[in-house]
N, C-alpha and C positions, 0 to 999 in steps of 0.2 A: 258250515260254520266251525270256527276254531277260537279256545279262551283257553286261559292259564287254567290252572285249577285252583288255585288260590292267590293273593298279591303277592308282592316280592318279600314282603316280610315273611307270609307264611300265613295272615291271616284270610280271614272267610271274606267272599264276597259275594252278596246275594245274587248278582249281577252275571257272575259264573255259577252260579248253585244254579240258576234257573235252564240251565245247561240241561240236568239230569231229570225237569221237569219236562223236558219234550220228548212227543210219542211222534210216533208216523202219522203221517196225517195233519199235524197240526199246523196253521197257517203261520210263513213267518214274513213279516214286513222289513224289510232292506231299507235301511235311513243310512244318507252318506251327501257331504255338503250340502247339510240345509232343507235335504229333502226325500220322501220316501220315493226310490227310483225302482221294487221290483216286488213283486209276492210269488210268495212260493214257499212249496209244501213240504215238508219235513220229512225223509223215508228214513230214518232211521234213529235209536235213541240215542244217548252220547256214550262217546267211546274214548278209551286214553290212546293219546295221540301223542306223536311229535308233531312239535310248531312248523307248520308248512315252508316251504321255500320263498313263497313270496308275500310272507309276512315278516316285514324289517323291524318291528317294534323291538328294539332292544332290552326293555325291560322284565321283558314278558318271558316264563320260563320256559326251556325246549318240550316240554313236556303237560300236555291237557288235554280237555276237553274237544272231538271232534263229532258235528252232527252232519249227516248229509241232508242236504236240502236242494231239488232242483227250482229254479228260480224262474220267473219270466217277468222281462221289462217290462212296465209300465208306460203304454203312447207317451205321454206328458208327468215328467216327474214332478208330484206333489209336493209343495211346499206348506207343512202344518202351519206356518207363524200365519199365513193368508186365510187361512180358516179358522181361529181363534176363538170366534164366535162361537161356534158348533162345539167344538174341542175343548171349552173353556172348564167343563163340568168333569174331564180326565185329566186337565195339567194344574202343577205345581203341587201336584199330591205326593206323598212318601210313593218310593220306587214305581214313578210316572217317570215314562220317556221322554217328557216334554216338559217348558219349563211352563209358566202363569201365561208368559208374553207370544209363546207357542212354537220358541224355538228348542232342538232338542237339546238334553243333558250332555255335556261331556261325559261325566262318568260312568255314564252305563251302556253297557254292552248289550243285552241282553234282559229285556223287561216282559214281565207277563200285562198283560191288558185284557181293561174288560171285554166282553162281545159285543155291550153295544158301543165302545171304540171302534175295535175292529169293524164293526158295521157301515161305519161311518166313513172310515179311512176308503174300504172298499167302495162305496155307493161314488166318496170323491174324485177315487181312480180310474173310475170308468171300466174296467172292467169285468170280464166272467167267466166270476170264482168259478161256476161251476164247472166252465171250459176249463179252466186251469187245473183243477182239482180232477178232472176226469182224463186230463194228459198226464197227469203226475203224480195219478192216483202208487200210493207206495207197492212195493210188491211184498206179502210177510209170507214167507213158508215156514210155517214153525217145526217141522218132521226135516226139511232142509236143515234149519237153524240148526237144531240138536244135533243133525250129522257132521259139521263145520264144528259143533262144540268138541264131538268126539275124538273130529281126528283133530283139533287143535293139543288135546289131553294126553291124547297117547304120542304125541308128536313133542309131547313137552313144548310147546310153543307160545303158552303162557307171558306175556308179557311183551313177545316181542312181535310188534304193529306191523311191522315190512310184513314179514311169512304170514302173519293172521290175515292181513288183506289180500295177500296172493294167492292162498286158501280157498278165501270167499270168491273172489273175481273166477278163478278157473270154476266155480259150482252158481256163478250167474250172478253173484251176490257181491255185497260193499262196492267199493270207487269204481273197480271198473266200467260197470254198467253207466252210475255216473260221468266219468268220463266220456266215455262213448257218447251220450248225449250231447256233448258240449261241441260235436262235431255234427250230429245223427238227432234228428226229430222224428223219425218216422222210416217205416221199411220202404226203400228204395222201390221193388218192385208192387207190392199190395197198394203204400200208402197210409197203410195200420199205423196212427200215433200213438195209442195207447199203453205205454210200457209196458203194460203188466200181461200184453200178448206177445210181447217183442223178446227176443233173444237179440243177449249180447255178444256177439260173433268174434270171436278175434279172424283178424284179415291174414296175417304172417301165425300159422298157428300155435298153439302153446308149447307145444313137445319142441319147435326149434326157436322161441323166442326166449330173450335174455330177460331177469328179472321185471327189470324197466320198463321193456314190451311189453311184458305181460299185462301191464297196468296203465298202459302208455292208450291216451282214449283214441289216438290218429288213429291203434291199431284194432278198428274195430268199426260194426257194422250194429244197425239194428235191425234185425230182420223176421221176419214172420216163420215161424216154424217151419216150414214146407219150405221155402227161399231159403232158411239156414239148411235144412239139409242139403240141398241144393249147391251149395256155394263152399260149404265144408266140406263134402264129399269132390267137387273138383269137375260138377257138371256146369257150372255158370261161374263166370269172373266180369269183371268192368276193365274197361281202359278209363285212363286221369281223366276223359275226359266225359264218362256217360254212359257208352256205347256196351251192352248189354254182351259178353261174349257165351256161346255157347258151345256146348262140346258137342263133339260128330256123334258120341256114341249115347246122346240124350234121346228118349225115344221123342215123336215130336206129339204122342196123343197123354205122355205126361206135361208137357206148357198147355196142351188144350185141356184136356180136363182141370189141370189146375188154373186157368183162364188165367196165365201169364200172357205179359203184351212184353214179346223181348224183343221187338221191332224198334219199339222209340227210347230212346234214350232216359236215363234217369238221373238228370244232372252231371255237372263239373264235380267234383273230389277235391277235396281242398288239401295243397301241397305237402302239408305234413299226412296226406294218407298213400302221396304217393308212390313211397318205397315199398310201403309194405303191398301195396296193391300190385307193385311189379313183380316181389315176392311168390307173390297169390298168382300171378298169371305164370311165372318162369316154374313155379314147382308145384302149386298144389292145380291148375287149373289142366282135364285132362290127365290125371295123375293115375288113372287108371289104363288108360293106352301110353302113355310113357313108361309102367312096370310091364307091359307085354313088348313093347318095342327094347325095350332094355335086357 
């Protein structure tokens, strides 16, 4: 999520303050014509940003408020104005998302709600939080954190968003990993959905990728620890379209003990991962018999 940090005058709005009231972990509801279309969970608290690329709002200043939140559709987008009944006891209140008649506010971005709203919203949507909440469970390393603070400090890097996030992404942390999601739900080989077991892999790796790469989510994998060593060391690669490669010089009672199946395929690769995957097969993949043959 992205908001100004104040209106264009310069004054306060509660609607963005509630910005700095989310923690990790907390559930957010997605309303957008007319109807709640996603829930999802908050991993991060808010941060000063620039206003994204593909937010046209002209009014709105370059500069506020970002939270990461990964999201998941909802089967059937809820329409509140058709539940009205239920909901009638949380709308037309002081900074309520909804109006008396149960359609939402224009003006607000960004509303706190009660629990037993939220209860409600959820029981309507059908589904389960706890599924959702246990895919998207946040990852907090606070001994990480503080190392990211320090070399931001000594780095003089203060202030400026691009290099803070390209920081965190190369130590596992901020958009990148998000990114990556937006492509990756689960490590290809294990299956493992649960983030907070996953590494965020870059596929083209960091020491030759350009800023953009770095942070770019095509360029990237979520893989289970054991599979990331694996794939970043240059013993396992994919072709675009699955097909599970392995190097000659793998021994094969590491896939058995590790109960790797590199026999069947792990899906198609969606075509913004293709370059970088060709990257990964032309230089990193075998990269230990291409410095002896060299």
């Amino acid at each position: 999520m992205w908001s100004p940090k104040t209106k264009k005058d310069g004054a306060r709005n509660p609607f963005y303050d509630n910005m700095l009231l989310v923690r990790p972990g907390d559930i957010i509801f997605s309303y957008s014509q007319t109807t709640i279309r996603a829930i999802g969970i908050a991993q991060s608290v808010a941060e000063t940003s620039i206003k994204p690329s593909f937010n046209k709002v002209t009014i709105w200043d370059s500069v506020g408020w970002k939270v990461d939140v990964n999201f998941q559709e909802i089967p059937t987008p809820l329409r509140t104005k058709n539940h009205i009944d239920l909901l009638a006891p949380f709308a037309g209140v002081k900074y309520s998302p909804i109006q008396s008649n149960g359609d939402g506010k224009q003006a607000v971005y960004l509303a706190e709600i009660p629990k037993e709203f939220a209860d409600i919203l959820i029981d309507l949507s059908g589904v389960d939080l706890g599924a959702i909440q246990e895919e998207f469970v946040p990852l907090v390393d606070e001994e990480l954190a503080s190392e990211i603070d320090e070399v931001v400090k000594l780095k003089n890097l203060e202030g400026n968003t691009e290099a803070i996030e390209i920081v965190r992404s190369r130590r596992g942390q901020g958009i990148f990993r998000n990114n990556v999601h937006y492509y990756e739900k689960k490590c290809r080989l294990t299956g493992v959905r649960n983030i907070s077991h996953l590494r965020a892999s870059h596929i083209k790796p960091w020491s030759e990728s350009t800023d953009g790469e770095r942070l770019d989510g095509a360029n990237g994998l979520l893989l289970s620890p054991h599979v990331d060593h694996l794939f970043d060391r240059g013993f396992i690669s994919f072709t675009n379209s699955g097909k599970i490669l392995v190097a000659t010089n793998l021994e094969a009672d590491v896939i058995r003990r590790w109960s790797l199946d590199v026999e069947s395929g792990v899906g198609e690769f969606a075509n913004a991962q293709a370059e970088f995957l060709e990257y990964h097969r032309d230089a990193v993949f075998e990269k230990s018999l291409k410095a002896v043959a060299s």
